[in-house]
C-alpha positions as CSV (number, residue, x, y, z in Angstrom):
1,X,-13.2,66.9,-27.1
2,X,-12.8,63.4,-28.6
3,X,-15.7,60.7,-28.8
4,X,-16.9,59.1,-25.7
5,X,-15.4,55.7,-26.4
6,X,-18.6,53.1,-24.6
7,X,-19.2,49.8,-23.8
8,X,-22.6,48.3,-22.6
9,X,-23.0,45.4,-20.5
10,X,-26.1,43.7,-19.5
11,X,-27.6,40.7,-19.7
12,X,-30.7,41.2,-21.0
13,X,-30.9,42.2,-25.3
14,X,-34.1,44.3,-25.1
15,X,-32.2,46.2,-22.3
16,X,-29.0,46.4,-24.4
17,X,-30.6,47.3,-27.2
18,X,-32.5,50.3,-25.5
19,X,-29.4,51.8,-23.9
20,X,-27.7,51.1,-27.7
21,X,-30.2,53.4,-29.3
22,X,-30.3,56.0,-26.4
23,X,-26.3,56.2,-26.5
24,X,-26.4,56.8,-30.5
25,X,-28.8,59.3,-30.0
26,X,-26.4,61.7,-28.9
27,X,-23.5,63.6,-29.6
28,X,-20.0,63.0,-29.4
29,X,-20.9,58.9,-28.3
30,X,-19.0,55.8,-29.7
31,X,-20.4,52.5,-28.5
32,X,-17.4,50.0,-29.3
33,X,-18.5,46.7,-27.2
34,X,-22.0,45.1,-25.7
35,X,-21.4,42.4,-23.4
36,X,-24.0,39.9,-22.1
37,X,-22.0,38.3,-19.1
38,X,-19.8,40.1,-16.6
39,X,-16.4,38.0,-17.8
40,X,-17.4,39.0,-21.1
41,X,-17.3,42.6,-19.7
42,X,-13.8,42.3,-17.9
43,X,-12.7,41.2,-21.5
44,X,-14.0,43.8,-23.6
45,X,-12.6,46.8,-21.3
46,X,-9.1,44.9,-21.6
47,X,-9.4,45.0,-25.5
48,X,-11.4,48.2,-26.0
49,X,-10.0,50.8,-23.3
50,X,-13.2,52.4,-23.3
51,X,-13.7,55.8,-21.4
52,X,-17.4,54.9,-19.5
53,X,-18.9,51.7,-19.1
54,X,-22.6,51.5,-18.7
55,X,-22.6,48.1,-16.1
56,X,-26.0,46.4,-15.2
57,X,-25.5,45.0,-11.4
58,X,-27.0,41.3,-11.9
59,X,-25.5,39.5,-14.6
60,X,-24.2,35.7,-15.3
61,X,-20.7,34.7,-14.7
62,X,-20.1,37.2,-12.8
63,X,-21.7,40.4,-11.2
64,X,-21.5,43.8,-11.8
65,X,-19.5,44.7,-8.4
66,X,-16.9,41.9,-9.4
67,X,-16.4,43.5,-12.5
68,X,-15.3,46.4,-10.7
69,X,-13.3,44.1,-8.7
70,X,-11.5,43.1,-11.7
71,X,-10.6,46.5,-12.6
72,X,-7.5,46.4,-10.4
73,X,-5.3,44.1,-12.5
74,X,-5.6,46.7,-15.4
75,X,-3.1,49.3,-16.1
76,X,-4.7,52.8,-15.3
77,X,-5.1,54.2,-18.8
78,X,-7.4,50.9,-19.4
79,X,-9.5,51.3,-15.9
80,X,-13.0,52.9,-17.5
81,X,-15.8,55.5,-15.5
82,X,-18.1,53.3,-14.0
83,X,-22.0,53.8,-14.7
84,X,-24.2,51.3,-12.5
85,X,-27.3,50.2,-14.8
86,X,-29.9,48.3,-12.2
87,X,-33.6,47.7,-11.7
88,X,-32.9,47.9,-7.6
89,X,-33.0,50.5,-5.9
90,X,-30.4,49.1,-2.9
91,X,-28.1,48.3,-5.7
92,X,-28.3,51.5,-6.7
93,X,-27.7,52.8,-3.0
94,X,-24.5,50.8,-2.9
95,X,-23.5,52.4,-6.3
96,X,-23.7,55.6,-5.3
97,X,-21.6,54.9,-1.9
98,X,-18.9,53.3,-3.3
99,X,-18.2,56.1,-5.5
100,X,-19.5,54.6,-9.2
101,X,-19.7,58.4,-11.1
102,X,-23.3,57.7,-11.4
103,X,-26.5,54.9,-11.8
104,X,-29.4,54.5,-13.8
105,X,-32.2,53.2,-12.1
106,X,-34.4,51.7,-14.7
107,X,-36.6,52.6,-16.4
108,X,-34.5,55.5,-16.7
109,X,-35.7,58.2,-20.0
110,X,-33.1,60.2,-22.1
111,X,-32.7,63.3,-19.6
112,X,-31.4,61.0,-16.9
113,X,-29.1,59.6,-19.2
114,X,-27.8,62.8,-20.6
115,X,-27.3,64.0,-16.8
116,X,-25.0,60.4,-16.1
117,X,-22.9,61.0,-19.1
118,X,-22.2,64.8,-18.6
119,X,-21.0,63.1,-15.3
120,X,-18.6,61.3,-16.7
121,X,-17.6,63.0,-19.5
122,X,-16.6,65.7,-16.8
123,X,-14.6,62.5,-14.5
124,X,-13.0,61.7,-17.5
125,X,-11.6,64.8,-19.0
126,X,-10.4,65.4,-15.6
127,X,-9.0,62.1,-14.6
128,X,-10.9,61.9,-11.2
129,X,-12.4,58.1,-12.1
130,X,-9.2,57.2,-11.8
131,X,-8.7,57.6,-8.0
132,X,-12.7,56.9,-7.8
133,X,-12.1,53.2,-8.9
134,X,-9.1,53.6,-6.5
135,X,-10.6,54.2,-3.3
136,X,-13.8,51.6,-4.2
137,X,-11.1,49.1,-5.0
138,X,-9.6,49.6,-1.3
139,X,-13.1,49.7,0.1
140,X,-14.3,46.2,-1.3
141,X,-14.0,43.6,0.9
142,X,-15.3,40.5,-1.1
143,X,-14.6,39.2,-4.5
144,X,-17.0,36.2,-4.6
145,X,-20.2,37.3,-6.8
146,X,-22.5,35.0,-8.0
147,X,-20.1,32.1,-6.7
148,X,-17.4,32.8,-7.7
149,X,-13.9,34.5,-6.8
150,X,-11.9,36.9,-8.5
151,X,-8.0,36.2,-8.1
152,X,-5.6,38.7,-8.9
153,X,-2.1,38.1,-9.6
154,X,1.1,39.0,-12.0
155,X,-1.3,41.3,-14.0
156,X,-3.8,38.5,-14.6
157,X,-7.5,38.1,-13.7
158,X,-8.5,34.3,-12.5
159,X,-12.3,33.7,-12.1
160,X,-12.6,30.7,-9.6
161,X,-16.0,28.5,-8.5
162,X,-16.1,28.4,-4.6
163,X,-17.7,25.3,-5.3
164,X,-14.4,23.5,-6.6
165,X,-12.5,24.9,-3.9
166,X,-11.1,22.2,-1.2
167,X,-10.5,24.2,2.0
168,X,-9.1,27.7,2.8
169,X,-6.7,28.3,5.8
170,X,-6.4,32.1,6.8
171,X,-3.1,33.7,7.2
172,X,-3.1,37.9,8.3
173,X,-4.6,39.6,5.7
174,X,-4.6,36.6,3.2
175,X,-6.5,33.1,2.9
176,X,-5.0,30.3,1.0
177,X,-7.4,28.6,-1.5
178,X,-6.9,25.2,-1.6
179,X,-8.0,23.5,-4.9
180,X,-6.6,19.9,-6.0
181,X,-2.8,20.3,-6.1
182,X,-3.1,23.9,-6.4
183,X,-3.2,26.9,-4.0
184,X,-4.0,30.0,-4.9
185,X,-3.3,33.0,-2.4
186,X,-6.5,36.1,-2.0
187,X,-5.9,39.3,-0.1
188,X,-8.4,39.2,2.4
189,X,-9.1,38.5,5.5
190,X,-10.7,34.6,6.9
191,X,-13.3,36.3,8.7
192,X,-14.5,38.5,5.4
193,X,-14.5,36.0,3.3
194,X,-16.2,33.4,5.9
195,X,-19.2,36.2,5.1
196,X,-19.2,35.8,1.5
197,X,-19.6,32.0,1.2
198,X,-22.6,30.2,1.5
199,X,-23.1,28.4,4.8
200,X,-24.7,25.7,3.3
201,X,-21.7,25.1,1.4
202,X,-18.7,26.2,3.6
203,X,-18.1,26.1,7.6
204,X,-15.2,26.9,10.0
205,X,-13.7,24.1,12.0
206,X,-11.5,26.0,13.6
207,X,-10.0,29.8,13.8
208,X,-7.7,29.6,10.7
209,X,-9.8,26.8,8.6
210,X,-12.8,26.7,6.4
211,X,-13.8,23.1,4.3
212,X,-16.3,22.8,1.8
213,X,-18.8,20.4,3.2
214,X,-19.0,18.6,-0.3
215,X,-15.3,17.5,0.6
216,X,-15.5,16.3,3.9
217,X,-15.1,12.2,4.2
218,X,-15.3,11.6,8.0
219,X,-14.9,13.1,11.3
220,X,-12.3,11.4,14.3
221,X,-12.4,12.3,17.7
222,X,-9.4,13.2,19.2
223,X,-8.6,13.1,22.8
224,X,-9.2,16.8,24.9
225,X,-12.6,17.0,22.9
226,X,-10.9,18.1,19.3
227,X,-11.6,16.8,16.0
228,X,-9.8,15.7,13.4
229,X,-11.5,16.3,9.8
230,X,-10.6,14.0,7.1
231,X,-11.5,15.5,3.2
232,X,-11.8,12.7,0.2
233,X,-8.4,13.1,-0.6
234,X,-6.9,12.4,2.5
235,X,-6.2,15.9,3.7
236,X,-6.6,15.8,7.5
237,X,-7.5,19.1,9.3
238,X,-7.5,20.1,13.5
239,X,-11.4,21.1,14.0
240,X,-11.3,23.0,17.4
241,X,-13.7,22.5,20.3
242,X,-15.1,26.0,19.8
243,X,-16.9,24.8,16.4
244,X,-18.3,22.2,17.5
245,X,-21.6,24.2,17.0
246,X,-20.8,24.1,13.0
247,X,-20.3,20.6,12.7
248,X,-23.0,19.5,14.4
249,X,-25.2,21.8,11.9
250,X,-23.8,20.0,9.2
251,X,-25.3,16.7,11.1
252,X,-28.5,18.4,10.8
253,X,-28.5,19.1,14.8
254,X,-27.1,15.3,15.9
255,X,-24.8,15.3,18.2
256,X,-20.8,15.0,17.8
């Protein structure tokens, strides 16, 4: 059987370093990429095609778990084995439910490392990983990590701050991502992604809308009890009377 073609990625040298000298340790192992950030990561599968990644979960830029979100703009033969490298135990949990081949909880020693890549060296030679990254792919219901959003379209990967976005309006399955001039369209529902955001950030004025608080200018009253939400730009959105809870949080509990 050919070389086990490997990429590392973690944040942390001394960790990288470790795994590095573990991995060249044994047999049949080619470590072609070390990443330190998880966009870094995303990059170096795309150029690399390696056959197992060894992925730490908490990293800059973005996570482990969006990583893996990534992986479904890539053509199959580039989609890796998935090995979840963590120092927490629920993260290791999650790993293991959403069908990673295997995880190292750290401080892992050289026989549990042997037993993760016999793992995948077997997922590999068979293919399985394939439809493994499949099914966790159809399984994941949020792209934001660490703040920020993982777009998919025409083959491309676009990493977006929540922070710059303007407002999102669901629609079905989809929210629109309103930024500037731009809109950008995510496959998921309002209601998931509502649960991803920060509410210190982000509230809903109504059933279909969510605005960044940062971009809010002024509230109007408008007759029947609704409001009428005007951003900095000069957007104007419908708040309904049903969240009038949420903006009278973001008064710090005055009255609207």
């Amino acid at each position: 059987m050919d070389d086990l073609r490997v990429v590392i990625a973690d944040d942390e040298p001394l960790a990288r370093e470790r795994l590095r000298e573990l991995l060249r340790a044994e047999p049949g192992i080619d470590v072609v990429g070390e990443c330190a950030d998880g966009q870094e990561t995303v990059r170096t599968i795309e150029e690399e095609s390696p056959d197992v990644v060894f992925l730490d979960v908490r990293m800059p830029k973005l996570d482990g778990f969006g990583v893996i979100g990534a992986l479904g703009a890539l053509k199959p033969d580039c989609v890796p084995a998935i090995v979840i490298v963590t120092a927490y135990g629920e993260f290791a949990v999650r790993a293991f439910e959403e069908g990673s081949v295997d995880y190292l909880l750290k401080p892992f020693d050289r026989h549990r490392l042997r037993k993760a890549l016999g793992r995948a060296r077997e997922r590999v030679a068979r293919g399985e990983h394939l439809e493994q990254i499949r099914q966790l792919l159809e399984r994941m219901e949020a792209p934001f990590t660490n703040e920020r959003v993982c777009i998919k379209s025409d083959g491309r990967v676009l990493f977006l701050r929540t922070r710059e976005i303007d407002w999102i309006r669901g629609a079905d399955n989809y929210a629109e991502l309103h930024v500037g001039k731009s809109v950008q369209l995510l496959r998921q529902t309002l209601r998931s992604l509502e649960q991803t955001l920060r509410p210190d950030h982000f509230i809903r004025i109504s059933r279909s809308l969510i605005v960044n608080v940062e971009r809010i200018k002024e509230f109007k009253i408008k007759p029947y009890g609704d409001y009428l939400v005007i951003l900095r730009d000069g957007t104007e959105l419908c708040a309904s009377r049903t969240c009038r809870a949420n903006l009278k949080r973001l008064l710090g509990g005055r009255s609207v």
